[in-house]
NUBA-963416 format. One record per residue (C-alpha): x, y, z. Coordinates in pm, whole numbers, padded with zeros to 5 digits, always signed. Layout:
% residues N
XYZ;...
END
This chain:
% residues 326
-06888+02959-04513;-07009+03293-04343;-06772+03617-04240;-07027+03739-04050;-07176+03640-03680;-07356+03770-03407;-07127+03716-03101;-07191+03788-02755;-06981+03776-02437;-07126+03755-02076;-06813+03816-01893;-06754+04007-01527;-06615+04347-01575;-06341+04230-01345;-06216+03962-01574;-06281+04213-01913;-06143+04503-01820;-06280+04782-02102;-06431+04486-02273;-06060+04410-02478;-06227+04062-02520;-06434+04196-02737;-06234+04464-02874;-05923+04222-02939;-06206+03998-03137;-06353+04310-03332;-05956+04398-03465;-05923+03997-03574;-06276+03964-03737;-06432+04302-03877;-06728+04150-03954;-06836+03978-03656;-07109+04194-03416;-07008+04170-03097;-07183+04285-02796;-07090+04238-02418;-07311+04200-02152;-07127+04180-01752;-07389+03957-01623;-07706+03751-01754;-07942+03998-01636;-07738+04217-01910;-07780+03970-02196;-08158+04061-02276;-08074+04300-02579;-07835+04084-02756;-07958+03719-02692;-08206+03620-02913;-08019+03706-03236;-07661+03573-03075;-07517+03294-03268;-07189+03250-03086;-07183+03282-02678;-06885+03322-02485;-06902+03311-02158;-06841+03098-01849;-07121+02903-01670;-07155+03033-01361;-07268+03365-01583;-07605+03171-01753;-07924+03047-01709;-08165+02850-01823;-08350+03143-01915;-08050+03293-02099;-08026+02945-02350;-08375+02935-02375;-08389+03250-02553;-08126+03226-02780;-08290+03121-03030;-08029+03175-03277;-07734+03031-03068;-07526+02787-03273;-07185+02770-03057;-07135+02824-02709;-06748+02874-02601;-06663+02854-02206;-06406+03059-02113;-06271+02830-01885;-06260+02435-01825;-06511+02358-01605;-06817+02306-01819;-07090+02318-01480;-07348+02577-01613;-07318+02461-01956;-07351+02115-01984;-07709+01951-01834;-07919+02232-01858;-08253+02143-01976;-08283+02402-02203;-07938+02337-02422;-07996+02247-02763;-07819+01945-02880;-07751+02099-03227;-07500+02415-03037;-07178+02341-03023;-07006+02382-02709;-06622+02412-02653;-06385+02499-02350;-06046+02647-02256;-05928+02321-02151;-05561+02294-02076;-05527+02737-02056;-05581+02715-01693;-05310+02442-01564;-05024+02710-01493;-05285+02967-01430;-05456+02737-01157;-05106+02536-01050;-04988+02861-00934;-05245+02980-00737;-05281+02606-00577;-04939+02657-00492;-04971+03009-00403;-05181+02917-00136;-04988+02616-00004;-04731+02848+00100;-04941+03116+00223;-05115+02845+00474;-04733+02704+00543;-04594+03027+00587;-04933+03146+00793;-04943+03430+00568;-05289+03571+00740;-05125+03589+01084;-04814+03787+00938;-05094+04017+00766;-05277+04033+01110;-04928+04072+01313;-04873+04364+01059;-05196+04562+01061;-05160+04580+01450;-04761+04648+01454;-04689+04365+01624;-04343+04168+01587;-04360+03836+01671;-04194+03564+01508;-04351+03163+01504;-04247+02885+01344;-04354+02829+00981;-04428+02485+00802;-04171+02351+00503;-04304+02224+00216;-04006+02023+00158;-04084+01657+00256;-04483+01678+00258;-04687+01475+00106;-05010+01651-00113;-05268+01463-00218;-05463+01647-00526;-05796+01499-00568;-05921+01580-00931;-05583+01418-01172;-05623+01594-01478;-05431+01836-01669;-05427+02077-01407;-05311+01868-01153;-05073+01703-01396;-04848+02067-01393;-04905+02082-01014;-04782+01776-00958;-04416+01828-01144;-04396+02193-00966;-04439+02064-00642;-04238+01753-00707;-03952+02000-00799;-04018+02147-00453;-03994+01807-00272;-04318+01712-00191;-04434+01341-00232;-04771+01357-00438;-05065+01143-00485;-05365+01180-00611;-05747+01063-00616;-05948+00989-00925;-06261+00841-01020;-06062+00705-01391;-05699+00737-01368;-05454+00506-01187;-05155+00679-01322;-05042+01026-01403;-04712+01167-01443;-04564+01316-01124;-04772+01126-00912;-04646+00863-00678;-04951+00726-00647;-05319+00758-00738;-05597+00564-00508;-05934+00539-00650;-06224+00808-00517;-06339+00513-00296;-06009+00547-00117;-06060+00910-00066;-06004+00921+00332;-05730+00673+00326;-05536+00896+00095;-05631+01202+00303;-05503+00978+00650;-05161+01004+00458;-05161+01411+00367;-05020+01715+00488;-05196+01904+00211;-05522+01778+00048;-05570+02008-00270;-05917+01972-00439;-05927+02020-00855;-06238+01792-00910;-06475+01955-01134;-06855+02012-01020;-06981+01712-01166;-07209+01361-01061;-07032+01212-00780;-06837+01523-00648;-07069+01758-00492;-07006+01732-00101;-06704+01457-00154;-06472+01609+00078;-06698+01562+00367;-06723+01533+00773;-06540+01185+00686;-06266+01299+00451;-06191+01589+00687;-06219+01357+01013;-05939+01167+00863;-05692+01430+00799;-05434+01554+01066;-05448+01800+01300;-05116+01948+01148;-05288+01925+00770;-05447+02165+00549;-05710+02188+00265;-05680+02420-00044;-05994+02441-00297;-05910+02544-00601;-06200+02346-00803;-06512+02401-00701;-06695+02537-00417;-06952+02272-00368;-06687+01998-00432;-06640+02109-00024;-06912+02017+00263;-06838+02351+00412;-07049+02318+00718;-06835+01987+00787;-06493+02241+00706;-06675+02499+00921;-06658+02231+01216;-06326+02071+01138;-06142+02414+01166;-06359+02530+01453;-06238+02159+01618;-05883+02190+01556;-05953+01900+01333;-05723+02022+01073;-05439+02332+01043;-05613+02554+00791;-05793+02611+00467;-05722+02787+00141;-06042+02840-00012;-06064+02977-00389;-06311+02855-00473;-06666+02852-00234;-07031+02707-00278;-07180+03049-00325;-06989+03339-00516;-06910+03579-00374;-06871+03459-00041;-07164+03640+00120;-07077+03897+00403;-07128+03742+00736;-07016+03407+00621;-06850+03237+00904;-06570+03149+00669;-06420+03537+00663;-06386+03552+01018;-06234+03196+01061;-05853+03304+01166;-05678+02993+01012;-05883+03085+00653;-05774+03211+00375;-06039+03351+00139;-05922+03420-00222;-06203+03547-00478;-06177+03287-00768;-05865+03418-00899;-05713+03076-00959;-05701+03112-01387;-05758+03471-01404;-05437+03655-01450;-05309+03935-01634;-05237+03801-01959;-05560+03589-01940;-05675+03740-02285;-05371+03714-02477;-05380+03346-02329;-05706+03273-02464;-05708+03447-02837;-05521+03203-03025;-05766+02905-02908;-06049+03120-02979;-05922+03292-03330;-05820+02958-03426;-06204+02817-03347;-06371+03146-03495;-06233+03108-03801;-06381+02725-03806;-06673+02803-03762;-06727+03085-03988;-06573+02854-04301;-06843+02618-04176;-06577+02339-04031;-06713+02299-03667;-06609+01926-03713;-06204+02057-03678;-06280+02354-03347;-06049+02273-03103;-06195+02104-02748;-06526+02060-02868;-06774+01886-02571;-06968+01596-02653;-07317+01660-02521;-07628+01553-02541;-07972+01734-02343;-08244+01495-02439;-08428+01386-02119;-08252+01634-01861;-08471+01695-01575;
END
């Protein structure tokens, strides 16, 4: 049992504002030394003694594990463990937890969000606005659709019942589930374009994982409707985006919601900001305005753990293993 840790957070100024992370962690534990660093580039001071990490993956390197030498527990602020888990130069003695289950309203609500915002063509009222113009079109209802979320886990799980409740059919696509609350249906991931045939909104949770990168491809996109639309709220490279690039250029499908993209931030000059039935949001899908209060009592509840030595009991702990990662 120890009171005392070296803790450091690698966390966006953005999603920290005035570091209250760190300060809400400092009024909870006295004793623990916390630093913050915005970005990886920021970590050099404060990584090589750093025994607890906090962070998401998107934020580290290979270089930043590799020198924290120290590093006994790595918490990602979020669920999606890409970044984290794989590296080469993880140790298979840290212990690595997530936020697992903090983002499904967080997420659900931004998936939905941006249903209606492609439904309700949102962008066009924005560009009708900014030029003065009044001119009224017909929007699309919700009501009676069918979405298809590919990805059936807890996030899509609290999608599912909200946009049951708003009368959509739903189905899903996963690699292990056949069944899921809310759902109608699930097909399996080899039955990807069949389900998105069938959709009027094709939502994409999958994690960045083996087997996802570039599965919603020319094919999967081919097969949708005209009159359908895609929302990424996963991850970017879940999305062939040169194949989405085409499809809305084509008229091959409605629109596109896109939260989430391959590269972050969307470089300027991307041809996806200019697209006209796009809608570009930057990652804000489990970042909200509570997002700290959210996360404190799954962190002071694991923080305590592991300084009374009890890693065994942390909450979401990630089973893991480096040895032989290329």
């Amino acid at each position: 049992m120890v009171s005392q840790a070296n803790v450091l957070i690698v966390l966006s100024p953005s999603n920290n504002p005035g570091g209250r992370l760190g300060r809400t962690l400092a009024e909870r534990f006295p004793d623990l030394n916390i630093n913050t660093a915005g970005h990886h580039s920021e970590a050099g001071p404060y990584i090589k003694d750093a025994q607890v990490l906090l962070t998401f993956g998107a934020l580290i390197t290979d270089d930043t594990l590799r020198d924290a030498k120290a590093l006994k527990w790595i918490h990602v602020l979020g669920s999606g463990l890409d970044g984290v888990i794989g590296r080469p130069t993880l140790r298979d003695d840290v212990i690595v937890t997530n936020s697992h289950g903090l983002q499904a309203g967080p997420v659900s609500e931004a998936a939905l969000a941006l249903m209606f915002a492609l439904a309700r063509d949102v962008p066009k009222l924005v560009r009708h606005q900014a030029a003065q113009k009044w001119q009224r079109f017909a929007p699309v209802l919700l009501g009676g659709k069918t979405v298809c979320i590919v990805g059936v886990g807890a996030i899509a799980e609290v999608l599912a019942q909200k946009c049951a409740a708003l009368g959509l059919r739903v189905t899903g696509v996963s690699a292990s589930r056949a069944s899921a609350p809310g759902f109608a249906h699930i097909y399996k991931r080899s039955d990807l374009t069949k389900a998105a045939t069938e959709s009027d909104f094709l939502v994409v949770l999958a994690p960045a994982a083996q087997g996802t990168m570039g599965l919603i491809n020319a094919e999967v996109l081919a097969a949708m409707r005209p009159t359908s639309y895609l929302v990424n709220a996963g991850r970017g490279g879940v999305v062939d985006e040169p194949a989405l690039i085409a499809a809305l250029e084509q008229g091959a499908i409605a629109g596109a919601a896109l939260d989430v993209t391959a590269t972050e931030p969307l470089p300027q000059g991307h041809k996806l900001w200019s697209l006209p039935n796009v809608l570009i949001s930057p990652h804000l899908g489990g970042f909200h305005a509570q997002v700290i209060e959210a996360l404190l009592p799954l962190l002071e509840n694991n923080m305590r753990l592991f300084l009374n030595g009890e890693p065994a009991r942390m909450a979401n702990l990630i089973s893991h293993s480096t040895k032989g990662a290329a």
